[in-house]
C-alpha positions as a LaTeX table, in Angstrom:
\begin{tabular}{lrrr}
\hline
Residue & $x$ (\AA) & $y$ (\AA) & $z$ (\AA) \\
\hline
Unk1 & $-16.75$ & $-2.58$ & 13.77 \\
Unk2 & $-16.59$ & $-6.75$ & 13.26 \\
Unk3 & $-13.18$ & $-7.86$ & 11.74 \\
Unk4 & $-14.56$ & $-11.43$ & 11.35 \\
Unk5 & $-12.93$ & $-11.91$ & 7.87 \\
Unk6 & $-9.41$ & $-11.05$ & 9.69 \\
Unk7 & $-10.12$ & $-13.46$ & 12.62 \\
Unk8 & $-10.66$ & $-16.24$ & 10.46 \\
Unk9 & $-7.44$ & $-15.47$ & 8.64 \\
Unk10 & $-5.58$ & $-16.20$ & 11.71 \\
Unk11 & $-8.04$ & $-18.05$ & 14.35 \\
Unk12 & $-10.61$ & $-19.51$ & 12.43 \\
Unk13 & $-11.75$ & $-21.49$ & 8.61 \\
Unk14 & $-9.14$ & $-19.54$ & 6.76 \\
Unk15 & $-6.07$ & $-20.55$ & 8.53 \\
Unk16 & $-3.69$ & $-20.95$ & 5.66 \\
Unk17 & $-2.17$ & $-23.65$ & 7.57 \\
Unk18 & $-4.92$ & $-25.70$ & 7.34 \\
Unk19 & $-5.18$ & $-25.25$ & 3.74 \\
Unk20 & $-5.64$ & $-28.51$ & 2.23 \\
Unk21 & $-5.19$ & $-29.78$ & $-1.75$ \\
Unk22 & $-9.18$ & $-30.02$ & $-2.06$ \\
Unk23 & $-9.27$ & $-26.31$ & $-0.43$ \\
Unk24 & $-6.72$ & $-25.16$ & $-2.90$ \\
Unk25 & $-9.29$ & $-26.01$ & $-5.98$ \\
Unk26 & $-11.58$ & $-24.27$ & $-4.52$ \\
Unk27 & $-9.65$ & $-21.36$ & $-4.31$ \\
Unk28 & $-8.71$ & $-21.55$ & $-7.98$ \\
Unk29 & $-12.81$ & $-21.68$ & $-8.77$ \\
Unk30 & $-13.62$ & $-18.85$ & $-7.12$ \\
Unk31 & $-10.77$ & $-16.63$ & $-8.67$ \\
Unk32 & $-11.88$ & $-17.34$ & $-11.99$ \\
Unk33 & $-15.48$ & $-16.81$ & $-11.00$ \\
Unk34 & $-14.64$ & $-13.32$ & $-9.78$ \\
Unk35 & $-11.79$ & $-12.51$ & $-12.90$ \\
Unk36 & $-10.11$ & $-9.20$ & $-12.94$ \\
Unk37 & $-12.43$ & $-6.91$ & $-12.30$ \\
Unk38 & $-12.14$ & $-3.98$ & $-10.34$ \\
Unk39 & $-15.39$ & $-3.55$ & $-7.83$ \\
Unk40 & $-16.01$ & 0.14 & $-7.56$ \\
Unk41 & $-18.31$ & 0.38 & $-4.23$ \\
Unk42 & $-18.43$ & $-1.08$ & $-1.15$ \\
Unk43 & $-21.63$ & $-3.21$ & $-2.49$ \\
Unk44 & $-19.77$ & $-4.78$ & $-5.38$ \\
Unk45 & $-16.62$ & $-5.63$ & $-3.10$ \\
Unk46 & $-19.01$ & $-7.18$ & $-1.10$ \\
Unk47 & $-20.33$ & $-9.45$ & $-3.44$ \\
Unk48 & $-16.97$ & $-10.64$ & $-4.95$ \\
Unk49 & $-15.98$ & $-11.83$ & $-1.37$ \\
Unk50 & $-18.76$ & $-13.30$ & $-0.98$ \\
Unk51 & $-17.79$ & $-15.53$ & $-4.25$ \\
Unk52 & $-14.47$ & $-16.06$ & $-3.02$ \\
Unk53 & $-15.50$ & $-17.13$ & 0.11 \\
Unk54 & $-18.50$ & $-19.11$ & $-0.84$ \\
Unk55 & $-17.59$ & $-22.42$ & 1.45 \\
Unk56 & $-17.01$ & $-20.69$ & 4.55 \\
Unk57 & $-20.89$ & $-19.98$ & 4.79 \\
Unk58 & $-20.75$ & $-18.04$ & 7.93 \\
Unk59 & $-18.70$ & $-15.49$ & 6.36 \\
Unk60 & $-21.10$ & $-15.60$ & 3.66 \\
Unk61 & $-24.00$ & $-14.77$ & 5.65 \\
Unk62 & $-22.02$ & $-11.68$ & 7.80 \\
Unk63 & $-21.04$ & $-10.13$ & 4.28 \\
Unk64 & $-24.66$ & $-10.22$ & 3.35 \\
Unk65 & $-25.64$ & $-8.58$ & 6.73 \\
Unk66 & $-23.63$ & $-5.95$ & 6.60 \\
Unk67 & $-25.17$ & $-3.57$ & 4.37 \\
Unk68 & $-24.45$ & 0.06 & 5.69 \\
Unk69 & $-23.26$ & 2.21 & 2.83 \\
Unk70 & $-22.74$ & $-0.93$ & $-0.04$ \\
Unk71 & $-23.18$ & 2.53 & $-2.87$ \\
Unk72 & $-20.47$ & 3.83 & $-1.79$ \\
Unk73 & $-17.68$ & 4.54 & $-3.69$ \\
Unk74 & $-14.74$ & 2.37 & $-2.40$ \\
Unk75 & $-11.45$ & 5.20 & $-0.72$ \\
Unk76 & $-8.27$ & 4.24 & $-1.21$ \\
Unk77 & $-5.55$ & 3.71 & 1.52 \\
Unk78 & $-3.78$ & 6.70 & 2.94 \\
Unk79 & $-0.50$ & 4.83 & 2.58 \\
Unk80 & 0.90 & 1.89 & 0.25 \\
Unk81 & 3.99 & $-0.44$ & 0.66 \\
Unk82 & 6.17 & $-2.78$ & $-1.29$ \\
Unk83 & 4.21 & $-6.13$ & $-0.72$ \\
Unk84 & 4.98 & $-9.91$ & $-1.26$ \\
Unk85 & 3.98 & $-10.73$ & $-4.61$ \\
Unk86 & 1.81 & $-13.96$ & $-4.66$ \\
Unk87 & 3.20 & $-16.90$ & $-7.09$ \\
Unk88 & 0.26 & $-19.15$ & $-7.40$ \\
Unk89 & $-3.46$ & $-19.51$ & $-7.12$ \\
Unk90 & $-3.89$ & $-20.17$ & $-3.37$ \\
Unk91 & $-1.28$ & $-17.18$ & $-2.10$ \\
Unk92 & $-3.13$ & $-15.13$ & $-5.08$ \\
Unk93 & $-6.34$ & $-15.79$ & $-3.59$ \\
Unk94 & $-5.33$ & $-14.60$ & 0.37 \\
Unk95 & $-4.12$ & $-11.73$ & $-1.51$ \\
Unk96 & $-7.39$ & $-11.18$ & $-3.37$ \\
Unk97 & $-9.29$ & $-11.83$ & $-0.13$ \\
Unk98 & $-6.86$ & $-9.36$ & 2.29 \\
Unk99 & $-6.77$ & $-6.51$ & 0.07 \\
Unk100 & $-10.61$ & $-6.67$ & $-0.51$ \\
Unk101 & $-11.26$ & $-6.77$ & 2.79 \\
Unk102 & $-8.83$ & $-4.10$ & 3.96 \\
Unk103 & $-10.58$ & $-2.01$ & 0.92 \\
Unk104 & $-14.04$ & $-2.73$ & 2.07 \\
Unk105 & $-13.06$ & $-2.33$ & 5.73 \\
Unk106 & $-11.68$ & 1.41 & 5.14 \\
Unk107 & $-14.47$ & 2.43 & 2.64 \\
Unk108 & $-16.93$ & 1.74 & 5.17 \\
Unk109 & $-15.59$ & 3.25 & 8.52 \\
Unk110 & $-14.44$ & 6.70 & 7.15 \\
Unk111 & $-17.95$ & 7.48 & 6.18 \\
Unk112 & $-19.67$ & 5.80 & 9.14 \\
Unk113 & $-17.04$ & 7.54 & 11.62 \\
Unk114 & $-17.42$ & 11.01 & 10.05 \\
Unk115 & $-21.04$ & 10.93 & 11.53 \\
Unk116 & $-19.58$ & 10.82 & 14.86 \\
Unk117 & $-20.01$ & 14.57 & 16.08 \\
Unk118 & $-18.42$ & 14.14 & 19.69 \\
Unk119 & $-14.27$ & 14.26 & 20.18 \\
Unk120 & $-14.36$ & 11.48 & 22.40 \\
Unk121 & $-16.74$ & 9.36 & 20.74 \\
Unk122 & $-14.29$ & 9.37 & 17.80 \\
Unk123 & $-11.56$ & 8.75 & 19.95 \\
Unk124 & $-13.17$ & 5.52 & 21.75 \\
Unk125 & $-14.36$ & 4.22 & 18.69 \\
Unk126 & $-11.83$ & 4.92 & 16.63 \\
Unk127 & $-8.80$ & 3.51 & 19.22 \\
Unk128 & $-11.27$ & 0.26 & 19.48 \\
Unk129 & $-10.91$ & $-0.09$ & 15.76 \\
Unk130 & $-7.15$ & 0.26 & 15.93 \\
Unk131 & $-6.46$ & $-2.17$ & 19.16 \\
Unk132 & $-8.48$ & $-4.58$ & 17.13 \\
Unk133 & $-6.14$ & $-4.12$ & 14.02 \\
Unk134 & $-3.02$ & $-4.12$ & 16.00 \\
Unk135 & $-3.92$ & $-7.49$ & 17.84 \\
Unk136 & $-3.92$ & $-8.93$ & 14.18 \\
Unk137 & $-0.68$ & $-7.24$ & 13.42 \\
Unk138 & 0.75 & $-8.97$ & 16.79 \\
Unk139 & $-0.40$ & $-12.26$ & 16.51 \\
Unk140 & 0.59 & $-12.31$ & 12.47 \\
Unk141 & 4.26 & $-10.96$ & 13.83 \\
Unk142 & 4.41 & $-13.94$ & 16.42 \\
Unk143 & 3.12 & $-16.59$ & 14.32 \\
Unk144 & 5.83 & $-15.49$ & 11.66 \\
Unk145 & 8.73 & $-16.00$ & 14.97 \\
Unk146 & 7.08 & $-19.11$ & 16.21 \\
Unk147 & 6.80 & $-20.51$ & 12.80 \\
Unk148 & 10.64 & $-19.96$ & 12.02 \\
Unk149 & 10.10 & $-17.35$ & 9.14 \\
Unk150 & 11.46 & $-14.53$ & 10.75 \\
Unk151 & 14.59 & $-14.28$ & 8.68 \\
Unk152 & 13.61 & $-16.04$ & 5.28 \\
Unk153 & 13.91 & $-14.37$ & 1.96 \\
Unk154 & 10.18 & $-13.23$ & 1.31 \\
Unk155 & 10.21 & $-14.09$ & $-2.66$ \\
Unk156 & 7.99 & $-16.63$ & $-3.78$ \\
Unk157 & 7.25 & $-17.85$ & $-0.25$ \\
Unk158 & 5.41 & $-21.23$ & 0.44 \\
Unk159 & 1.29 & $-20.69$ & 1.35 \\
Unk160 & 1.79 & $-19.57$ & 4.82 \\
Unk161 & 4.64 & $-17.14$ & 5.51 \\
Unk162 & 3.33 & $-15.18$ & 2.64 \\
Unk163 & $-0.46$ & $-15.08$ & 3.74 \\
Unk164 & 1.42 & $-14.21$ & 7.69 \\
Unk165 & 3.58 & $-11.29$ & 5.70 \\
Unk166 & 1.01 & $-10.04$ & 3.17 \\
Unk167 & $-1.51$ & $-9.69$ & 6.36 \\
Unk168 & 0.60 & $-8.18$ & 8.76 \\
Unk169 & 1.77 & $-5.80$ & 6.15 \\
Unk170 & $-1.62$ & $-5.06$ & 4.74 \\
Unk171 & $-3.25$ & $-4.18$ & 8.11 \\
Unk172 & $-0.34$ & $-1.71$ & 8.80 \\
Unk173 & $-1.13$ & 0.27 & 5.44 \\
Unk174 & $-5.15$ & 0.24 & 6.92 \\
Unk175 & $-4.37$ & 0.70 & 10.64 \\
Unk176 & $-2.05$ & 3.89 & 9.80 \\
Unk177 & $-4.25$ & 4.96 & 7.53 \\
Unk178 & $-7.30$ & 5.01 & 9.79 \\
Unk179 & $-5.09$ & 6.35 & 12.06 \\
Unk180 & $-4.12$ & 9.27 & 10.52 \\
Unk181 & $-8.27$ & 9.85 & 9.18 \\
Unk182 & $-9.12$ & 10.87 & 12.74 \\
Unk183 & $-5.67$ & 11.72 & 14.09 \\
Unk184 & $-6.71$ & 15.27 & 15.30 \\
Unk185 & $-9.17$ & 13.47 & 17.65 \\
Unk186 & $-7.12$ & 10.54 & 19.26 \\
Unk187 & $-5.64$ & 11.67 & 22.20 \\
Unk188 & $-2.45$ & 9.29 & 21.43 \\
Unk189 & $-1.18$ & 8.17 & 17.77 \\
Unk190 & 2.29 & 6.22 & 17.21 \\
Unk191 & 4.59 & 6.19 & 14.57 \\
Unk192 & 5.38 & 3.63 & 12.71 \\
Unk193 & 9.18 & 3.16 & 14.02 \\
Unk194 & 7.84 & 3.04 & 17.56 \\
Unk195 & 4.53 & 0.21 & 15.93 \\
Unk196 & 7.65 & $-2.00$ & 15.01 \\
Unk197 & 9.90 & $-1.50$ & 18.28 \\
Unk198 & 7.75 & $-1.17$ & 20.76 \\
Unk199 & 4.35 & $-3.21$ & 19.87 \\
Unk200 & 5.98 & $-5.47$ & 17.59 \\
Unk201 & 9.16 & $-6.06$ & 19.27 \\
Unk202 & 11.07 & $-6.23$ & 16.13 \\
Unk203 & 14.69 & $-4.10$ & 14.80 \\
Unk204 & 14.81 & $-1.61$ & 13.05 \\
Unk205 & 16.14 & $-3.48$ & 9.99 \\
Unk206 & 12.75 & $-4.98$ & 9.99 \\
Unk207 & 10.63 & $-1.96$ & 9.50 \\
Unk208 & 8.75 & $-1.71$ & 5.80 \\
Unk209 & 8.59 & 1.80 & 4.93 \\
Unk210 & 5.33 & 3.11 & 3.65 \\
Unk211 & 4.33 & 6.13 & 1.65 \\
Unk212 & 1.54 & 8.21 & 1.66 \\
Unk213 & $-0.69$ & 8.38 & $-1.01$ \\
Unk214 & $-1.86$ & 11.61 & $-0.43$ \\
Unk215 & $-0.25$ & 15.17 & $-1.33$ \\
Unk216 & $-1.45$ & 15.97 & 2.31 \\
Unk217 & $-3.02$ & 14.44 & 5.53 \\
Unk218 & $-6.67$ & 14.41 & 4.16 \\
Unk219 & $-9.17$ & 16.25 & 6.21 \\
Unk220 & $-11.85$ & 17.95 & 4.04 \\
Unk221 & $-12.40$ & 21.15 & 6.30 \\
Unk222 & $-8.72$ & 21.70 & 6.12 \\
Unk223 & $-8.11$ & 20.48 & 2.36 \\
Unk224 & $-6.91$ & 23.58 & 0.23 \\
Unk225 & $-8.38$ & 24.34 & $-2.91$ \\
Unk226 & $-7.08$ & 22.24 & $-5.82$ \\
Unk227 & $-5.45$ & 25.42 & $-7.43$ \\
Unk228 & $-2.68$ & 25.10 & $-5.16$ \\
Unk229 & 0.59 & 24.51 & $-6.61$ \\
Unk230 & 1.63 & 21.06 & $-6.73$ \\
Unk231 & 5.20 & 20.43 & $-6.03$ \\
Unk232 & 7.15 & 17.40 & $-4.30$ \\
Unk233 & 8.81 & 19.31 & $-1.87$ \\
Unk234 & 12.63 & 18.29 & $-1.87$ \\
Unk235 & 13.95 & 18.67 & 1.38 \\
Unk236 & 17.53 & 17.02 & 0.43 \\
Unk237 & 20.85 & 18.62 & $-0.81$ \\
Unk238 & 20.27 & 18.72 & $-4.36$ \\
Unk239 & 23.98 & 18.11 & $-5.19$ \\
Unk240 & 23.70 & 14.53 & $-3.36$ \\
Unk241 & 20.33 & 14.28 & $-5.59$ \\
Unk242 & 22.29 & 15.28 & $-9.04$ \\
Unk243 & 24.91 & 12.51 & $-7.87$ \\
Unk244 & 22.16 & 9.80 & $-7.43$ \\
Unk245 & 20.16 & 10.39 & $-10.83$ \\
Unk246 & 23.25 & 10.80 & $-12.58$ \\
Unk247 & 24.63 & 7.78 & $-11.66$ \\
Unk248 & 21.37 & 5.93 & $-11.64$ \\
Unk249 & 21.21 & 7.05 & $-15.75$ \\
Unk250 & 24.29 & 5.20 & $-16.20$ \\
Unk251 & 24.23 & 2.30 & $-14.15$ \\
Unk252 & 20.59 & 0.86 & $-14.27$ \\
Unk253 & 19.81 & 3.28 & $-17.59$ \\
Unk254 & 17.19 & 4.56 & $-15.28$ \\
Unk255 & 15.82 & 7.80 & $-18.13$ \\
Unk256 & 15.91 & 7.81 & $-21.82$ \\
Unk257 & 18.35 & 10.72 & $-22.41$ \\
Unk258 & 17.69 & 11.13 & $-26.20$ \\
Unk259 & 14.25 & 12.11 & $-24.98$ \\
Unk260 & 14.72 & 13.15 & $-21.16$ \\
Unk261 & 18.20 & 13.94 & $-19.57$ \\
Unk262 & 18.87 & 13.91 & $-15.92$ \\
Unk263 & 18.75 & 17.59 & $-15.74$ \\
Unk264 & 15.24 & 18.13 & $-16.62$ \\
Unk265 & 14.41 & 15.01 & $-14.11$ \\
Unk266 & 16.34 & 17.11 & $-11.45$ \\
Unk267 & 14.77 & 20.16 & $-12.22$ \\
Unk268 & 11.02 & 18.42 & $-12.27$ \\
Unk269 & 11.89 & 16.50 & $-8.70$ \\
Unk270 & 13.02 & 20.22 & $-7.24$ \\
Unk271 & 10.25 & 22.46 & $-8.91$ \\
Unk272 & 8.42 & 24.89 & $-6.78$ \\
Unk273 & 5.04 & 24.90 & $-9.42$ \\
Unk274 & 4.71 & 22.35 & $-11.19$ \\
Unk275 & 2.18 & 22.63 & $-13.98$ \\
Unk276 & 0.68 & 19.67 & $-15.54$ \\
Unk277 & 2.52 & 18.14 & $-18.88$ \\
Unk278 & 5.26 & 20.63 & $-18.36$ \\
Unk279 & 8.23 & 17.93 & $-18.93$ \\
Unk280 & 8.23 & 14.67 & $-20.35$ \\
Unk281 & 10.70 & 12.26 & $-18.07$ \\
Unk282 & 10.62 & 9.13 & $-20.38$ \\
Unk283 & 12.27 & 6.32 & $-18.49$ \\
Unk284 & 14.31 & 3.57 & $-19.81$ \\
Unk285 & 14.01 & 0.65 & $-17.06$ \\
Unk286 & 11.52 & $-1.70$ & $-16.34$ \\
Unk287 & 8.58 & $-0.04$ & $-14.15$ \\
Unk288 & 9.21 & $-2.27$ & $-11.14$ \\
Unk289 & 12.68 & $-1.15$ & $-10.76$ \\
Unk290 & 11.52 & 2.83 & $-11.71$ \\
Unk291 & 9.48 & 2.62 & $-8.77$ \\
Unk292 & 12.06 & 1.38 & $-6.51$ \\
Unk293 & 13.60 & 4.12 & $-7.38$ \\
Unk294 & 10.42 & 6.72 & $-6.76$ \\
Unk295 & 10.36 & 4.29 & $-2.61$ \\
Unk296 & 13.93 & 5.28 & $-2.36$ \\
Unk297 & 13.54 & 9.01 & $-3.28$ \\
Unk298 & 10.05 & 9.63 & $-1.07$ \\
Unk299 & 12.51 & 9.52 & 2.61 \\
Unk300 & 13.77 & 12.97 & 0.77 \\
Unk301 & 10.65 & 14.29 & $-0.29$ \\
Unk302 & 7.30 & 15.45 & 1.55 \\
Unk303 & 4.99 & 15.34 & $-1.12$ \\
Unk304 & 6.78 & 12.62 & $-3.52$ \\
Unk305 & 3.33 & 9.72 & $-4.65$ \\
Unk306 & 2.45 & 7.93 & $-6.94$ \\
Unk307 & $-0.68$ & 9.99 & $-6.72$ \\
Unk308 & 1.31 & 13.48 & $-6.66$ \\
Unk309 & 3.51 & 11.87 & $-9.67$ \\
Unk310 & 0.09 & 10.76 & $-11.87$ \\
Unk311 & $-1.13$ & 14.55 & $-11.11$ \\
Unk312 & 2.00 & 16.27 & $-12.72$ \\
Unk313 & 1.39 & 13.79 & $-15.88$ \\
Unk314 & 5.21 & 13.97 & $-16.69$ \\
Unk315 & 6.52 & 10.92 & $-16.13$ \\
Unk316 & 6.16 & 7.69 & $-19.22$ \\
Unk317 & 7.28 & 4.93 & $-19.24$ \\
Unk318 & 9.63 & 2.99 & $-21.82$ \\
Unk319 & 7.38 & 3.17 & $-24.47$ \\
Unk320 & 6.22 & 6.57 & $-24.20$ \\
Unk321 & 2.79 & 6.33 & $-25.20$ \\
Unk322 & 0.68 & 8.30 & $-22.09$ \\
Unk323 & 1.79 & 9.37 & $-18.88$ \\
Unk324 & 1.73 & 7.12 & $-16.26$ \\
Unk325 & $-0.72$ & 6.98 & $-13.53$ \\
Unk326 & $-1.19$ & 5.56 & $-9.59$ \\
Unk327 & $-2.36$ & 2.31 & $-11.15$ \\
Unk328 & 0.82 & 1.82 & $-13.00$ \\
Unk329 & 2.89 & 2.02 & $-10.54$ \\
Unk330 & 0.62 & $-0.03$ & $-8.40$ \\
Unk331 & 1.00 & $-2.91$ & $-10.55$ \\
Unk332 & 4.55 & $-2.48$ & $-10.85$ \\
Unk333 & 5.26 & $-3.19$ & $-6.70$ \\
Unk334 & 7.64 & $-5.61$ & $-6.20$ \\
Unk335 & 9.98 & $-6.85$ & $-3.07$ \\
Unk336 & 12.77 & $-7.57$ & $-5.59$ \\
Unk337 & 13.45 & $-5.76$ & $-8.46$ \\
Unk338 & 15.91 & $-6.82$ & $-10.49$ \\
Unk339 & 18.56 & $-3.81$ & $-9.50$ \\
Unk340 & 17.39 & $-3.59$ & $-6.14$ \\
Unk341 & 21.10 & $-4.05$ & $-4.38$ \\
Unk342 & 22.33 & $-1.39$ & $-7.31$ \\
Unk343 & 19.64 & 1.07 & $-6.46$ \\
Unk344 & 19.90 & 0.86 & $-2.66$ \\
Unk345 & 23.71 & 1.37 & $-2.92$ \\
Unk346 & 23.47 & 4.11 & $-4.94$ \\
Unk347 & 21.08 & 6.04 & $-2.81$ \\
Unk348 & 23.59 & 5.26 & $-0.06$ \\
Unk349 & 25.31 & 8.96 & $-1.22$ \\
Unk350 & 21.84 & 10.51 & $-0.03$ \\
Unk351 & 22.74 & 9.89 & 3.26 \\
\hline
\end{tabular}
């Protein structure tokens, strides 16, 4: 499988360092030209990268070759992260490019690779795949060294640490992901600790956690049958949980009590069955900093996503109009919520 979209990002036309004023307009064009709108196969994510990249002709042209499976429905990633949040049109548009890409990339291999009938032709294709992604990852985590933005504070970052960042953390989300689509046939997987010490040569304190997406590692022979009970599967002292929530309601005014107290928030998090509707948790922050809170809890939980979370159709936001879905809380990521340092030293009594 070609990456040529990610090789120009770091070796080739779309270098965001040289991005130039002219380029910049351009950029701003072809975002309005594709809007808002969500492509829903792998042909229509085609086509609005195509518009977005309509100067760099030769990336044009490879799009419009590569035509295996464009009615397909786009997948989503296995796992999400926190990501940089673009600030203006140009990092906007890397991030418009990268995640369409990384979308179209993943919707076309798992249904190409799940024609592959032999063990190790899925492992030798599939391990190709993944060195290719993780020399991107590399080469984004030394240009980010070489380039002196190892230790800057990744808000509102100028053009090119953020398109470095956003990258580097993008293709993690799609290599672990593909990884974990044909895990049972790769003779050797890594986890993400050992990715960041080991192949990135970076600390621990540098690790972004991400979560799966998924109730469980998604293999359809294996999948159980959708009457299975959904639950998040605390694995924590619930005490140390009751302390948290508790002290999240008063501090950051996390749940509206009137409607929801922190008891039936408890209870929901630690249910065994949890049947659709069954509580309404109505919270009373901001969604950005609610789902700080949800990446905090999901070290303590093995079935804690957004996904799992839209499924029990319990939890609303402020204004308490329909339950919340994957979406929301997709368009509610941010690096730096506003109680951030609150919520992470709260959470320090999980430990």
């Amino acid at each position: 499988m070609e990456l040529k979209i990610f090789n120009s990002i770091l070796y080739d036309s779309l270098m965001p360092w040289l991005c130039k004023s002219s380029d910049e307009t351009v950029m701003a064009d072809n975002l309005k030209k594709v809007g808002d709108t969500e492509a829903k196969t792998i042909g229509e994510v085609s086509i609005q990268l195509q518009t977005l990249l309509s100067k760099k002709s030769d990336l044009v042209n490879w799009l419009k070759a590569e035509k295996n499976n464009s009615n397909n429905l786009l997948i989503g990633l296995y796992y999400e992260s926190t990501l940089p949040e673009y600030t203006v049109a140009a990092t906007k548009y890397y991030t418009d490019v990268i995640n369409k890409e990384v979308s179209r990339v993943f919707s076309a291999f798992l249904p190409t690779s799940a024609n592959w009938t032999d063990r190790d032709i899925i492992n030798y294709r599939t391990e190709m795949v993944l060195r290719d992604l993780k020399k991107f990852i590399i080469t984004a985590s030394q240009e980010i060294k070489k380039r002196g933005y190892a230790d800057i504070e990744q808000t509102e970052m100028e053009l090119v640490p953020f398109v470095l960042y956003f990258f580097k953390y993008k293709l993690i989300l799609l290599y672990f992901s593909i990884q974990d689509a044909k895990k049972d046939a790769l003779d050797n997987t890594i986890t993400l600790n050992d990715f960041y010490l080991t192949e990135l040569t970076e600390k621990k304190n540098q690790i972004r956690d991400i979560y799966s997406t998924l109730k469980t590692t998604p293999d359809a022979k294996k999948s159980k049958p959708q009457s299975e009970k959904l639950s998040f599967g605390f694995r924590g002292k619930k005490d140390k949980l009751r302390l948290v929530i508790n002290q999240l309601c008063d501090e950051i005014n996390l749940l509206n009590e009137d409607v929801s107290p922190a008891d039936e928030l408890i209870d929901l998090l630690t249910a065994r069955d949890i049947k659709p509707g069954m509580k309404k948790i109505q919270i009373n922050c901001d969604n950005k900093n609610f789902r700080h809170v949800i990446e905090k809890l999901m070290l303590y939980f093995d079935n804690l996503s957004f996904i799992n979370m839209e499924h029990s159709r319990c939890f609303y936001s402020k204004k308490g109009i329909k339950p919340l879905t994957s979406n929301d809380f997709s368009k509610a990521k941010s690096f730096n919520p506003s109680y951030k340092a609150t919520i992470d030293s709260i959470f320090q009594q999980m430990q």
